[in-house]
C-alpha positions as CSV (number, residue, x, y, z in Angstrom):
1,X,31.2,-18.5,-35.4
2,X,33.0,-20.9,-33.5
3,X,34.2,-18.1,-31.1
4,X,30.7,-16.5,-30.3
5,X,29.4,-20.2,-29.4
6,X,32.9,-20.0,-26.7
7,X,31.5,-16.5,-25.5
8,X,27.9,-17.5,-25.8
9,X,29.0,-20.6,-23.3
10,X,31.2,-18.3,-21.3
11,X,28.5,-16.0,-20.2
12,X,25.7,-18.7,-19.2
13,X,27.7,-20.7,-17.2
14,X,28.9,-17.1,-15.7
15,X,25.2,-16.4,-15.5
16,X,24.3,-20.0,-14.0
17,X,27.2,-19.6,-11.5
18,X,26.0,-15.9,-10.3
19,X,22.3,-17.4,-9.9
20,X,23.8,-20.6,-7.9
21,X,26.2,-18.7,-6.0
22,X,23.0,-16.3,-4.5
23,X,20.5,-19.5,-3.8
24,X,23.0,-21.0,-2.0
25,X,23.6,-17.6,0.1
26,X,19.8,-17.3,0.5
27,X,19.3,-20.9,1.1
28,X,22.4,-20.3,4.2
29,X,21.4,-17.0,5.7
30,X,18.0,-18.9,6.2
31,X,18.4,-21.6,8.0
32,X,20.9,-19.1,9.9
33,X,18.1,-16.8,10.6
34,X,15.5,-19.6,11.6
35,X,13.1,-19.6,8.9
36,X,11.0,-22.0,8.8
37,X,9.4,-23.9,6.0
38,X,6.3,-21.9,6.2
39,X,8.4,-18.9,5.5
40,X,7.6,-17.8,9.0
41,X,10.4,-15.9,11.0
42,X,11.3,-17.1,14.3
43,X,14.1,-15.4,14.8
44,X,14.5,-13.6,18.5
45,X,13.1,-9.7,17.9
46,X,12.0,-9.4,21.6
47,X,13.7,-8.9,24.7
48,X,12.8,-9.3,27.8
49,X,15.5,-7.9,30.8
50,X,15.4,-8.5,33.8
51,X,18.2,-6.6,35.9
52,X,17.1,-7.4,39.2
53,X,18.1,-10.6,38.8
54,X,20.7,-10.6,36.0
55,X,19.2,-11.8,33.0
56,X,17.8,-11.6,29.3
57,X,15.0,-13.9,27.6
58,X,14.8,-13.3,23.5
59,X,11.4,-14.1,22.4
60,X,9.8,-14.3,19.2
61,X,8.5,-11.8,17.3
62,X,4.9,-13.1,18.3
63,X,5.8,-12.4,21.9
64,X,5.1,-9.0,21.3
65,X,3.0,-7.1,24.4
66,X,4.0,-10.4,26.5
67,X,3.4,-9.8,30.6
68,X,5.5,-10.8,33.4
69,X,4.5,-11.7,36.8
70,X,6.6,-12.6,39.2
71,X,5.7,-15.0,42.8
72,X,7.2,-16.5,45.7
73,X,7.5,-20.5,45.6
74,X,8.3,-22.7,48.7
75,X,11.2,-24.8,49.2
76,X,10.3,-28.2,51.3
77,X,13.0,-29.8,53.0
78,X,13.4,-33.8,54.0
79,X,10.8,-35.6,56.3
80,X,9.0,-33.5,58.8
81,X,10.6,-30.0,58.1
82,X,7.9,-28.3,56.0
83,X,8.6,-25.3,54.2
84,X,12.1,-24.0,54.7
85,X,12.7,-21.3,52.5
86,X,11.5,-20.0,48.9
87,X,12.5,-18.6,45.7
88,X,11.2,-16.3,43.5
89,X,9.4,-17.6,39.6
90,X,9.0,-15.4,37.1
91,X,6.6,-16.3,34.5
92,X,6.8,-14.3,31.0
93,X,2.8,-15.0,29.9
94,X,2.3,-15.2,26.2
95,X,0.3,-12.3,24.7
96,X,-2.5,-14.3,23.3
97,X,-3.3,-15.8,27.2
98,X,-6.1,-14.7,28.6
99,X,-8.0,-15.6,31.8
100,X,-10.8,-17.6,29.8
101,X,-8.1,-19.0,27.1
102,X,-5.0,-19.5,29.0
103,X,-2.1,-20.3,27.2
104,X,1.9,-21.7,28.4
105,X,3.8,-19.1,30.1
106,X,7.8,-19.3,30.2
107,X,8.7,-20.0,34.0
108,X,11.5,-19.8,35.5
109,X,12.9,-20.3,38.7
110,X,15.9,-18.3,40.5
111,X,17.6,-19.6,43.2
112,X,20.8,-18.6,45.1
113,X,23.9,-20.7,44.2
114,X,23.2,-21.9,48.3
115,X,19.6,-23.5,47.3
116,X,20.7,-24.4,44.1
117,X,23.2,-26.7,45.8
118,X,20.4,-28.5,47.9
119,X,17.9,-28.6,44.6
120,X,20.5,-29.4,41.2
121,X,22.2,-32.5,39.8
122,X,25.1,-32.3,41.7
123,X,24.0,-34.9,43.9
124,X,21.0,-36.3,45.4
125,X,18.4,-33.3,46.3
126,X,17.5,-33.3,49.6
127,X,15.4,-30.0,49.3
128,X,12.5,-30.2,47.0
129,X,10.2,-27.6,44.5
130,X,7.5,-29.5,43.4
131,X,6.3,-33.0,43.5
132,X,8.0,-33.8,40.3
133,X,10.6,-37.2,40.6
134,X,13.2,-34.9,39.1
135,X,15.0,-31.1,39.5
136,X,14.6,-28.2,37.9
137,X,17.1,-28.0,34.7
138,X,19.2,-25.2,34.6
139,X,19.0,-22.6,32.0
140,X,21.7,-20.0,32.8
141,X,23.8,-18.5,35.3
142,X,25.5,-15.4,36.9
143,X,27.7,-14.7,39.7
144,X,24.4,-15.0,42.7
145,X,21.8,-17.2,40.9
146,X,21.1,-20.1,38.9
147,X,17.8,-19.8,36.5
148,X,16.1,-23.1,36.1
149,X,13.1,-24.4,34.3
150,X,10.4,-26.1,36.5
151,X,10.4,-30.0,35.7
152,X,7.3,-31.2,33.8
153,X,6.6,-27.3,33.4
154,X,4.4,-28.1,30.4
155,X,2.8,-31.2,31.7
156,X,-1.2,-29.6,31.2
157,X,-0.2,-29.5,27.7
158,X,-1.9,-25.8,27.6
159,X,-2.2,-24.1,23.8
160,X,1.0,-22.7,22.8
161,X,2.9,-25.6,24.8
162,X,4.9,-26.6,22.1
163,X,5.9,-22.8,21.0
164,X,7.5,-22.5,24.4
165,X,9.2,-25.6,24.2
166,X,11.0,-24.5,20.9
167,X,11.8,-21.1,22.2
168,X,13.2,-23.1,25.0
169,X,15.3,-25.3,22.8
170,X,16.8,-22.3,21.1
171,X,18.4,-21.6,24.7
172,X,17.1,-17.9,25.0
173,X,18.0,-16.8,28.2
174,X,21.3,-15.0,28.7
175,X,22.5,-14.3,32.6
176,X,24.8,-11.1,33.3
């Protein structure tokens, strides 16, 4: 009797083990995967590509049937010099904007390495973007431009604002 209790024992712990051993796997490959509490998936399923430029954004699921447009922006220089170039921004609009229920885009800028000089951190910017009191931040790199983020992109605090900022934080874009 003695021995069945020690095989009795033997095989619950086994079982116990077994079950432990798989939560934890699930409970890791989770939070790997970026599930959130809610169970929903956040996890980049969408691509967007952009080989003009040399780049890849991965969006959410959610992002599926998201637009692009793509417009010229104006660089200012110092004092009384006006406009003295410009740049391309690409916005990738969420799916659920519309013209009547607008919602945050994903912009980014692309410079040349030349304006990016004139407009980054590397020292005091004497060309200028926008009227923000800071730069652009960068995002990613290839061997002819440097993708940046508009600063206070998010400012209007439009729906969705806080969706992009987490796809943001997740560092999606890729530069080839």
């Amino acid at each position: 009797m003695l021995k069945n209790k020690k095989i009795l024992l033997t095989i619950v712990l086994s079982v116990f083990i077994v079950i432990f051993g798989l939560f934890c796997y699930v409970v890791v490959k989770n939070i790997n995967t970026g599930l959130t509490g809610q169970g929903e998936k956040n996890s980049p399923a969408i691509i967007y590509r952009n080989d003009k430029y040399g780049f890849e954004v991965k969006l959410p699921d959610g992002w599926k049937g998201f637009r692009v447009s793509e417009s010229q922006k104006d660089i200012f220089g110092t004092n009384e010099e006006g406009i003295i170039g410009h740049f391309p921004e690409i916005d990738i609009v969420s799916p659920l904007s519309t013209a009547n229920n607008p919602r945050q885009n994903i912009p980014i800028f692309i410079f040349t390495a030349e304006q990016w000089g004139h407009i980054g951190y590397e020292k005091v910017a004497d060309w200028y973007v926008s009227a923000a009191p800071i730069p652009p931040s960068e995002l990613g790199k290839n061997g002819k431009y440097v993708f940046a983020l508009p600063a206070r992109y998010n400012y209007a605090y439009l729906p969705g604002w806080e969706e992009v900022q987490r796809i943001i934080d997740t560092k999606p874009l890729t530069a080839f």
